[in-house]
ZAMAR-86285 format. One record per residue (C-alpha): x, y, z; residue in one letter. Coordinates in steps of 0.1 Angstrom, whole numbers, padded with zeros to 4 digits, always signed. Example, Ala and Ser with C-alpha at 12.3 -4.5 7.8 and 13.67 -1.06 7.14 Angstrom:
+0123-0045+0078A;+0137-0011+0071S;
END
This chain:
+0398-0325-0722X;+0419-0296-0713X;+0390-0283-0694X;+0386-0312-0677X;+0424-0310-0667X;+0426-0275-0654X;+0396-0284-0633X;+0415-0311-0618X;+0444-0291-0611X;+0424-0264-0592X;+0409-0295-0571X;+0444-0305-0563X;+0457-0272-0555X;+0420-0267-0530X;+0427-0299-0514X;+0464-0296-0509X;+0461-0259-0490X;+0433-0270-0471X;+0456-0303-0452X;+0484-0278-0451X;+0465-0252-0431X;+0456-0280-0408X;+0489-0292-0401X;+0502-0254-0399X;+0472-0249-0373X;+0458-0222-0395X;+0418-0226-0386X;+0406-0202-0373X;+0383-0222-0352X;+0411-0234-0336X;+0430-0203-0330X;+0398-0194-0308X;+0396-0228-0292X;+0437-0226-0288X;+0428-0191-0270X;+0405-0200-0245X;+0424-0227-0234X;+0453-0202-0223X;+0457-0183-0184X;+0443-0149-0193X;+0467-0122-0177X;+0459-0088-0169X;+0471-0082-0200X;+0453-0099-0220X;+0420-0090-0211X;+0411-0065-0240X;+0419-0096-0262X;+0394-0118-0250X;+0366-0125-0275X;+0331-0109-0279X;+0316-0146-0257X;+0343-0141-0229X;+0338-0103-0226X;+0303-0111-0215X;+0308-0143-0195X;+0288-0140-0164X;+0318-0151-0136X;+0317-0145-0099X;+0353-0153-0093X;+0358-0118-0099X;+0396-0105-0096X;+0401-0079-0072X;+0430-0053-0069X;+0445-0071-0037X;+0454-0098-0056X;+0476-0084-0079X;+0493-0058-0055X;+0509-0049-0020X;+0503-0019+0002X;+0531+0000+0014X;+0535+0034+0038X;+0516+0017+0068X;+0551+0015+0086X;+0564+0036+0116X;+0594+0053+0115X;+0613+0047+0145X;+0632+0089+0151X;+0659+0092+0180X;+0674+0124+0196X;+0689+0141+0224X;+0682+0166+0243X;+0679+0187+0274X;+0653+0192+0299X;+0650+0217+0321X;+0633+0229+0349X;+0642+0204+0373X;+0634+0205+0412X;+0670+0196+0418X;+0669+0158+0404X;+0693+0169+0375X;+0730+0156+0369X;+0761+0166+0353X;+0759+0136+0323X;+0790+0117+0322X;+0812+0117+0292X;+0794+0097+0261X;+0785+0105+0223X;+0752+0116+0238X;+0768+0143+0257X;+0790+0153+0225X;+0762+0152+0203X;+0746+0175+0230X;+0773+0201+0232X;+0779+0204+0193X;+0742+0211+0193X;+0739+0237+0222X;+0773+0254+0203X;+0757+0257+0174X;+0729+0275+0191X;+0753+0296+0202X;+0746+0290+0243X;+0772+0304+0262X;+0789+0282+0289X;+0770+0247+0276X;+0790+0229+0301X;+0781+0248+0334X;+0742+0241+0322X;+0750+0208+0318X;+0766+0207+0357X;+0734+0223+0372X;+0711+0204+0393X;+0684+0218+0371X;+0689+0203+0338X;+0692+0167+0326X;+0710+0152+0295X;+0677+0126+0279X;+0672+0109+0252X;+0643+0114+0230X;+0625+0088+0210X;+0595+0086+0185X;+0578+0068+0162X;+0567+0091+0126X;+0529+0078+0129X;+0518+0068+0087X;+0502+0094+0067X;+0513+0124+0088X;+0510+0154+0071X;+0542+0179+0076X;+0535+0201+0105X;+0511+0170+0124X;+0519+0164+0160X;+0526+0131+0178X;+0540+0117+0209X;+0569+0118+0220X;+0590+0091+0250X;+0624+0107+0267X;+0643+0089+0289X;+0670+0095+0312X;+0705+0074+0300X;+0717+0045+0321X;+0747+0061+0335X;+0730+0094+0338X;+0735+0108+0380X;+0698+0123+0374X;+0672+0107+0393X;+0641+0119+0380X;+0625+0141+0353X;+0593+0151+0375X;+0581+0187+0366X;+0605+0192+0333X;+0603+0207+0301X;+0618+0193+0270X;+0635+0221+0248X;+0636+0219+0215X;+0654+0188+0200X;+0656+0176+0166X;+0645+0136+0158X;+0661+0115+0132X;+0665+0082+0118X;+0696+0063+0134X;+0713+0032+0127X;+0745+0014+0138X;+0768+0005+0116X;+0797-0020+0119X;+0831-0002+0118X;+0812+0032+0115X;+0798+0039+0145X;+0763+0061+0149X;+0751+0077+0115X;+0721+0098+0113X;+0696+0100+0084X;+0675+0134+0077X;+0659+0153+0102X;+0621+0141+0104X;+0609+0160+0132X;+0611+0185+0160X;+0603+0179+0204X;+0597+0201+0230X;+0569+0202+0259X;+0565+0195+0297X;+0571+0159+0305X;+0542+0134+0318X;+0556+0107+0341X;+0533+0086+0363X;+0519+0099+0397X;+0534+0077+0425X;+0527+0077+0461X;+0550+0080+0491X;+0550+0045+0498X;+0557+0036+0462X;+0588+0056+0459X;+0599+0034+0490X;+0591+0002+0469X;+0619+0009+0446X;+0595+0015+0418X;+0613+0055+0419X;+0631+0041+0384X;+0596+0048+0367X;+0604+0084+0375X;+0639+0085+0349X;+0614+0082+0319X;+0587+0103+0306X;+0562+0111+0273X;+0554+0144+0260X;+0518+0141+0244X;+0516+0157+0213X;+0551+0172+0218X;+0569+0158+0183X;+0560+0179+0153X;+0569+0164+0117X;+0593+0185+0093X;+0593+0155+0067X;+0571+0154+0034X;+0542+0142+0037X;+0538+0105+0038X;+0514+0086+0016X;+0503+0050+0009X;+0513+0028-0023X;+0503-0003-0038X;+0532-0024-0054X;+0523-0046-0082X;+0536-0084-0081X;+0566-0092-0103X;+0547-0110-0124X;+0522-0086-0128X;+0542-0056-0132X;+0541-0033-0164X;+0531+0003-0168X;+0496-0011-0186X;+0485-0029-0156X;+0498+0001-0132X;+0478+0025-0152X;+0450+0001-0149X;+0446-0003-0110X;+0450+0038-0112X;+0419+0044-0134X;+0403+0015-0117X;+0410+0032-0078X;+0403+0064-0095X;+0370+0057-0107X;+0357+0043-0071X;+0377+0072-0053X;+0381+0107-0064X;+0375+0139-0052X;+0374+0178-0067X;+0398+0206-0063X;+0393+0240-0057X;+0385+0246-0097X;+0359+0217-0091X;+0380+0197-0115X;+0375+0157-0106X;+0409+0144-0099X;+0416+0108-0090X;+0430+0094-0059X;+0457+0070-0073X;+0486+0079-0096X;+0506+0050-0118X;+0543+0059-0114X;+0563+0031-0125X;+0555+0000-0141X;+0553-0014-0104X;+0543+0013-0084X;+0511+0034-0077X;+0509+0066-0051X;+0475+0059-0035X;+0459+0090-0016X;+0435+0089+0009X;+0395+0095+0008X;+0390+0126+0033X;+0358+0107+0049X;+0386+0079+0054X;+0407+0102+0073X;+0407+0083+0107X;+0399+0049+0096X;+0432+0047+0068X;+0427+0007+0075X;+0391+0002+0061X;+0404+0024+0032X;+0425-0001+0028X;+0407-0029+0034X;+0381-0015+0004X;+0412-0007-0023X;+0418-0045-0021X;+0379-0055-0029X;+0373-0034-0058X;+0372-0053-0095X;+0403-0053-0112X;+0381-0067-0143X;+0346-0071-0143X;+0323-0067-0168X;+0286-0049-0160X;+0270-0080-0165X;+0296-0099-0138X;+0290-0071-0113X;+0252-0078-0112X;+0254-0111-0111X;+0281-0106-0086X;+0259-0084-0065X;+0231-0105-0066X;+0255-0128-0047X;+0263-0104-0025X;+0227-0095-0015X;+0221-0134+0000X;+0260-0133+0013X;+0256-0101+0040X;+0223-0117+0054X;+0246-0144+0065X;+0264-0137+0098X;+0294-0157+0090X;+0295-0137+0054X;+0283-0100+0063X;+0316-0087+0069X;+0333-0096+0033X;+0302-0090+0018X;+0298-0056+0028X;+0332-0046+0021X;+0327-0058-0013X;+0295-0040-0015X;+0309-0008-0004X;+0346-0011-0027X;+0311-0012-0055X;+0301+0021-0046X;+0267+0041-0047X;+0250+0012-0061X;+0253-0010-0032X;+0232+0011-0015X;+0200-0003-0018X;+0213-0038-0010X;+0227-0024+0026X;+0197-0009+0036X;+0178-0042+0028X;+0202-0058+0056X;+0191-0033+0082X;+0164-0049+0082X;+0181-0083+0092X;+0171-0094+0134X;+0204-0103+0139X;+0230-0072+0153X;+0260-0086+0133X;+0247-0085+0099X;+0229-0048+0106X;+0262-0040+0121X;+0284-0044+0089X;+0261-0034+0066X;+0253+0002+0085X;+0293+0010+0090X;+0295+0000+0051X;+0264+0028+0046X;+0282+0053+0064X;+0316+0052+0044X;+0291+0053+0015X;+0280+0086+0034X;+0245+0072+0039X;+0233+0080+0074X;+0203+0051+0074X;+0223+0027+0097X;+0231+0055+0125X;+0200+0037+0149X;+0220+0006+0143X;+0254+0018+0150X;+0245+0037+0182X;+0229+0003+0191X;+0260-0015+0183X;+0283+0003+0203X;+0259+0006+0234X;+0253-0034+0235X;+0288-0052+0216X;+0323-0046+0226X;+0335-0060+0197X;+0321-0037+0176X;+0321-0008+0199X;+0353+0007+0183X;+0342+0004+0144X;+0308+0018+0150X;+0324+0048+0169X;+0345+0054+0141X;+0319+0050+0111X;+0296+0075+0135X;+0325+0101+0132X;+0323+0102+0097X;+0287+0110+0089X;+0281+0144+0098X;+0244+0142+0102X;+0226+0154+0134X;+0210+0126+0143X;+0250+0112+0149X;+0256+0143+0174X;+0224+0130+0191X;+0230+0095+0199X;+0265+0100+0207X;+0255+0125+0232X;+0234+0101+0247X;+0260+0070+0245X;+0283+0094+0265X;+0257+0094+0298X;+0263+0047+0294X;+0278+0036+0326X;+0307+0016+0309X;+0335+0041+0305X;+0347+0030+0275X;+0319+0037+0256X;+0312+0073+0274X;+0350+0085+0263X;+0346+0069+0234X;+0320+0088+0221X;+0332+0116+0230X;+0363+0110+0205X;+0337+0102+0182X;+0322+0138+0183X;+0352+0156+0185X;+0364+0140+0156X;+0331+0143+0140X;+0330+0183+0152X;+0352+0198+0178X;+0330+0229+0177X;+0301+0210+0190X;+0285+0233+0221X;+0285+0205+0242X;+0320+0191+0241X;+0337+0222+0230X;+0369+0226+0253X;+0388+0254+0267X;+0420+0260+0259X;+0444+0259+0292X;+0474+0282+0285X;+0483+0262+0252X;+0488+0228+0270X;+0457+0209+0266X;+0420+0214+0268X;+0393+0208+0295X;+0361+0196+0287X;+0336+0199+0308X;+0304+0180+0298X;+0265+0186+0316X;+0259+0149+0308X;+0242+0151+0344X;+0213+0173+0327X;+0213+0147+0298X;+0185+0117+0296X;+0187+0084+0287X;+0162+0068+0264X;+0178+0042+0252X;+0187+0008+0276X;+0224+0005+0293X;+0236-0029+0292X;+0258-0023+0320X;+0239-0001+0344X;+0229-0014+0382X;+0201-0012+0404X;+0201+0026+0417X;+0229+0037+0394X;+0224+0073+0383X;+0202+0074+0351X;+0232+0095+0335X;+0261+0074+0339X;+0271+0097+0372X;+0304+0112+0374X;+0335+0110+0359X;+0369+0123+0353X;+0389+0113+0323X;+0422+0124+0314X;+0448+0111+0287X;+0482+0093+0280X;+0486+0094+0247X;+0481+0112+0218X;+0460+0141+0230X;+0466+0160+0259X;+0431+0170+0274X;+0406+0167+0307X;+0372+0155+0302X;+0346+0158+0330X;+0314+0140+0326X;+0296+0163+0351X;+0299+0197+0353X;+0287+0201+0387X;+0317+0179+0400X;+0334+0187+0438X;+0362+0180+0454X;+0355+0164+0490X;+0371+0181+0522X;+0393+0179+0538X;+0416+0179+0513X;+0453+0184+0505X;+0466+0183+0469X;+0495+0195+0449X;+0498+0203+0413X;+0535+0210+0406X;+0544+0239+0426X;+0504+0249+0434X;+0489+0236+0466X;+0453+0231+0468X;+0441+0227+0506X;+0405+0229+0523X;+0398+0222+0559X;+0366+0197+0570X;+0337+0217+0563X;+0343+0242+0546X;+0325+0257+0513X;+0356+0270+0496X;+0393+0259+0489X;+0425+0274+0489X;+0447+0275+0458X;+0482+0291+0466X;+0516+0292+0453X;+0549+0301+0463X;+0582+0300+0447X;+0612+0318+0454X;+0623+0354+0443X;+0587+0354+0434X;+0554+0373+0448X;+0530+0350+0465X;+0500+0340+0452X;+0468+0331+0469X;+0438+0324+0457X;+0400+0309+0477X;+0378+0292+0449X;+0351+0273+0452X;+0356+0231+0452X;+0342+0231+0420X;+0368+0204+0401X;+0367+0222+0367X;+0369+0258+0388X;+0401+0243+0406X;+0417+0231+0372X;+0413+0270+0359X;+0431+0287+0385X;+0463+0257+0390X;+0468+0267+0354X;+0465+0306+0356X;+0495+0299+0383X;+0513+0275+0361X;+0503+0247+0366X;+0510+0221+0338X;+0491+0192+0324X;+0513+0166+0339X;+0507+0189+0372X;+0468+0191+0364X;+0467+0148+0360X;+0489+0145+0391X;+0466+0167+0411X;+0434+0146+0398X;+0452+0113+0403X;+0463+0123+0440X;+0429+0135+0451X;+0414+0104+0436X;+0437+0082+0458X;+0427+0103+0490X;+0391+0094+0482X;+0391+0132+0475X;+0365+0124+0440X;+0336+0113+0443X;+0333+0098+0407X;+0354+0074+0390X;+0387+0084+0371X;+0399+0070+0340X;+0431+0071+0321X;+0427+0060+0282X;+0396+0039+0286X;+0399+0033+0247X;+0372+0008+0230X;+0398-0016+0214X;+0400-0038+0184X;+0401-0077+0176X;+0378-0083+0201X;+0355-0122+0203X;+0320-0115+0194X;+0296-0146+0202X;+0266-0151+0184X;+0234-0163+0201X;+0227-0192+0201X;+0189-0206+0198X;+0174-0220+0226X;+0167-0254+0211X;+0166-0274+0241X;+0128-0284+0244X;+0131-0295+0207X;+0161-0318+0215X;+0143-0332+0252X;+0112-0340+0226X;+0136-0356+0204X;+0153-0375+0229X;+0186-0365+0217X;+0193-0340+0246X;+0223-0360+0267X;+0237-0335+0294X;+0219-0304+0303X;+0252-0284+0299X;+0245-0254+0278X;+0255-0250+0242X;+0286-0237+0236X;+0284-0200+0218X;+0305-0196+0181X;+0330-0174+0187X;+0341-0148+0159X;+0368-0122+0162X;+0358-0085+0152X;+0391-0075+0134X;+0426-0073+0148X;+0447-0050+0173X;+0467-0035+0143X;+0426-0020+0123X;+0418+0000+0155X;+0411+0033+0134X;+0431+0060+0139X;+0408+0081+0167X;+0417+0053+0192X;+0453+0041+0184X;+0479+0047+0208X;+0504+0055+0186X;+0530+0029+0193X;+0540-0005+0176X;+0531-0034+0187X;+0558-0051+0208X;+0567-0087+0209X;+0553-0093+0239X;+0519-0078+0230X;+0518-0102+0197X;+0527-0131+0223X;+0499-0123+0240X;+0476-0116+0208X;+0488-0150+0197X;+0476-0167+0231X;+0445-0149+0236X;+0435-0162+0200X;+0444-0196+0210X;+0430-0195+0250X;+0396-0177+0235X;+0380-0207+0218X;+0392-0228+0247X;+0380-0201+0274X;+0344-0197+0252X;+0320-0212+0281X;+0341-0192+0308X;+0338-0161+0296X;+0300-0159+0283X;+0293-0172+0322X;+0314-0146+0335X;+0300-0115+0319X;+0266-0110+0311X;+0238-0126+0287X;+0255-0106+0258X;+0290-0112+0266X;+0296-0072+0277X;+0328-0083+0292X;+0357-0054+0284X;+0394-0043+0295X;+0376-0008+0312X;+0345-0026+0321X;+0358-0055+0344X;+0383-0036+0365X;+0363-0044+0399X;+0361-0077+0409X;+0331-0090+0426X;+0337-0079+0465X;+0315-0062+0491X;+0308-0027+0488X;+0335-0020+0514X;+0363-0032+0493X;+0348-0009+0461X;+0363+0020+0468X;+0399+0007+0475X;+0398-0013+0443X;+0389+0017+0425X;+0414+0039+0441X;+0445+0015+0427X;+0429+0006+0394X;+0436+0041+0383X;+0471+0037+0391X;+0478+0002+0384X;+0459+0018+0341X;+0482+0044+0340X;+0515+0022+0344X;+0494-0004+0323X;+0487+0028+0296X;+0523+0041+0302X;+0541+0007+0289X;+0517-0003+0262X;
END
């Protein structure tokens, strides 16, 4: 009986614990059930149980949904300063904080009599502006725009030289006035300002003449900048920083001089993480970007395969080849082999994306493709440039050797920044130096053939892309001549600066001379060899403003023979259409054809105005007028679709550079040409 008790008791006991776990929720079944039911955070992850952790998901989170990037801004610097060297256009400034801020500086330099310099007709008081470009290093160059002040009695800063001025950050502040911030950077260097003609001057158009850029003339004192990624607020702790680091580090590292593997991102705060930048990334700091954001912020190796698997039917896709491939390349290495299946795609687009992934992924099989790309597609003219640049292979030198010998001019100057990025020691673009200023190139393209077809070439056109003269606004202060057999034609009267360049009808040589006051003569017979010319201006001091003057002046007298360009840059966010099949004996079969109108292409844009890598920006932000006109071209393209694919040709090989003459006789070529140069460089000058 007592046994019989006791064993009733333990019953009891059994069955009471068991109801209490279930109303204190103590199953553990249901602590697993509970769990899975809950948002996972990044936090969590490591929590998840052994089923979860090899769940086979596709929804994949990636790093740009957790974080934002910082350091793509531009610091906007301001200065003063002083030119000098004026032909008698100079002014004694009026009294201002400019002109105070001006003396304490020249005092501090110790000048002697600052305010009988400031008097002379020689000198002008300007201020300097700049814009620190992102991810300068300390000691990089940039431009540099000065500016004559409203109430300034100067009337023009033609032929002067900058001196030294320091830049800084500025900002007015109620009841305080003008404060200054550190000093970011340093100016100095002869002033560009745009050629004008006689008859402009009389226009009233003389104002253009108070204002000025110095290419390459600002050089950064500042630390050097780098990029960040900020994590979301409600994201943010020191694990999940740490986590993006190892994560970025993994995909992107590189070695240091002990061969030591060191990663590319550092966690600094629970919020923050200091993101440095992939060498082979150098000039195209957006698609760095772009990749950061698409690699895994979790993701299990069974998830990535399944993920890539996706991927592999995504980038045959036109419509999906661009996101696929970026995801593909944030993967890494083992992407390859599903990129180099897509070269083998018909359609451009999707061999396209896929090739400037492989290059990033410095795998040189999509060169072919590339090179195709930006001999055919505008649109992806500037991106395939760029990705060439970065493989250093030689079958890259090749075909951009040969793109530079295209008719369009664009693509000819293009790749030629594409080479002297990729190597500036190249033999056949390797420049010479012109007394520190800027560099002349002068290319044999004429001894150069073309293989390969150009989409833009007329009956008779020269098989080489003919002559051509480019020279630069921004950035980089250089002369390229695509032809190194290039004359000028006689009779012919130039001027650059102070040096006159003269030759009568007929003759075989040309006369390069300068005089100058309380100093000896010189005089000088070349022959009319262009690049010849350019040598001897500068051995007499002639400038590179004076040099582009010179060129610009001749070309306007119908002195050049070829064309003459100033920044023909390939740009970004440019429509691509995609063809469309000819289905129209299907649909007459069918008896659905109702109008014999042609279908209307897809249009797709090809990234934006603000991912132009770095080789072809100009430098400057965009302005609100230019987003205006972003904003309308995005909404007039879809509605201008029909017009534009009529107006250019069968592949839509419509550009900015490319469709400067309008269709007119041959008489009127000439003159067209002749003010399109002019009519760029104010374009190029205002951007």
């Amino acid at each position: 009986m007592k046994n019989t008790v006791n064993l009733l008791i333990v019953v009891l006991i059994v069955a009471a614990g068991f109801t209490g776990c279930q109303k204190l929720n103590l199953n553990p079944q249901s602590w697993l059930k509970s769990a899975s039911m809950r948002s996972q955070s990044p936090d969590e992850d490591d929590d998840r149980s052994e089923i979860e952790k090899f769940e086979t998901k596709v929804e994949t989170p990636f790093i740009g949904e957790y974080t934002q990037i910082t350091g793509k801004n531009l610091i906007a610097l301001q200065g003063v300063g002083l030119v000098t060297g004026l032909n008698g256009t100079g002014g004694n400034p009026p009294p201002s904080v400019h002109r105070e801020a001006l003396l304490r500086e020249m005092r501090r330099r110790n000048v002697k009599n600052p305010n009988q310099i400031l008097r002379s007709p020689s000198t002008a008081l300007v201020i300097v502006k700049a814009y620190l470009p992102p991810l300068i290093r300390k000691g990089e160059t940039f431009d540099v725009e000065v500016y004559l002040p409203g109430n300034s009695e100067a009337t023009s800063l033609e032929g002067g030289w900058l001196m030294e001025s320091y830049l800084a950050e500025q900002a007015m502040i109620q009841g305080r006035g003008l404060l200054k911030g550190h000093i970011l950077a340093k100016a100095q260097g002869p002033i560009l300002i745009p050629p004008m003609a006689e008859e402009d001057r009389k226009k009233g158009t003389s104002g253009l003449l108070r204002r000025g850029r110095i290419l390459a003339g600002g050089v950064s004192v500042a630390e050097d900048r780098d990029l960040a990624l900020y994590l979301r607020n409600d994201f943010k702790s020191i694990r999940n920083a740490q986590r993006i680091a190892n994560r970025i580090g993994t995909r992107f590292h590189h070695f240091d001089r002990y061969g030591i593997e060191e990663p590319l991102a550092e966690a600094k705060t629970d919020k923050k993480v200091v993101l440095k930048l992939k060498p082979r990334y150098k000039h195209n700091d957006s698609r760095y970007l772009q990749v950061v954001r698409y690699i895994a912020f979790r993701e299990t190796d069974v998830a990535q395969r399944v993920r890539m698997q996706k991927l592999t039917e995504d980038i045959m896709i036109p419509e999906k080849a661009e996101r696929a491939s970026i995801e593909l390349e944030a993967i890494g290495k083992k992407s390859i082999p599903i990129l180099k299946s897509a070269l083998k795609n018909p359609l451009l687009e999707v061999r396209f994306h896929a090739a400037v992934a492989l290059a990033y992924l410095d795998d040189g099989s999509g060169i072919k493709d590339l090179a195709e790309a930006a001999r055919e597609e505008p649109a992806f003219r500037v991106y395939a440039l760029a990705a060439m640049s970065a493989l250093d292979e030689p079958e890259a030198h090749l075909h951009l050797r040969e793109l530079m010998c295209m008719t369009s001019a664009e693509t000819r100057y293009g790749a030629f920044r594409a080479l002297w990025t990729l190597d500036k020691n190249d033999p056949f673009i390797r420049g010479e130096d012109m007394n520190g200023q800027f560099l002349l190139h002068v290319l044999q393209t004429e001894l150069e053939t073309v293989t390969t077809h150009d989409p833009n070439a007329k009956p008779g056109s020269p098989k080489n892309g003919g002559p051509m003269i480019h020279i630069t606004h921004r950035k980089h202060p250089e002369v390229v001549l695509f032809g190194s057999e290039q004359e000028f034609r006689v009779p012919l009267t130039v001027r650059a600066g102070k040096v006159l360049v003269t030759g009568a009808p007929g003759v075989e040589q040309l006369t390069v001379s300068k005089y100058e006051v309380g100093e000896p003569d010189q005089r000088k017979l070349v022959p009319k060899n262009i690049a010849v010319v350019i040598r001897t201006a500068v051995e007499m001091g002639a400038s590179y403003p004076d040099i582009a003057q010179m060129i610009l002046q001749a070309h306007q007298q119908g002195n050049v023979e070829g064309q003459v360009e100033i920044d023909a840059l390939p740009e970004g966010g440019r429509m691509y259409y995609r063809p469309v099949h000819d289905d129209s004996l299907l649909a007459l079969k069918s008896g659905d054809m109702k109008s014999s109108k042609s279908k209307r292409k897809k249009g797709s844009r090809v990234g934006n105005q603000n991912m132009v890598p770095n080789i072809f920006t100009t430098g400057a932000p965009s302005t609100s007028s230019s987003r205006r006109s972003i904003n309308r071209d995005a909404e007039s393209d879809e509605e201008s679709a029909d017009e534009t694919v009529d107006q250019s040709d069968s592949k839509g090989k419509a550009t900015l550079v490319d469709s400067r003459k309008p269709k007119s006789t041959e008489d009127d070529d000439d003159k067209f040409v002749k003010q399109s140069a002019f009519q760029s460089w104010f374009r190029y000058f205002y951007k």
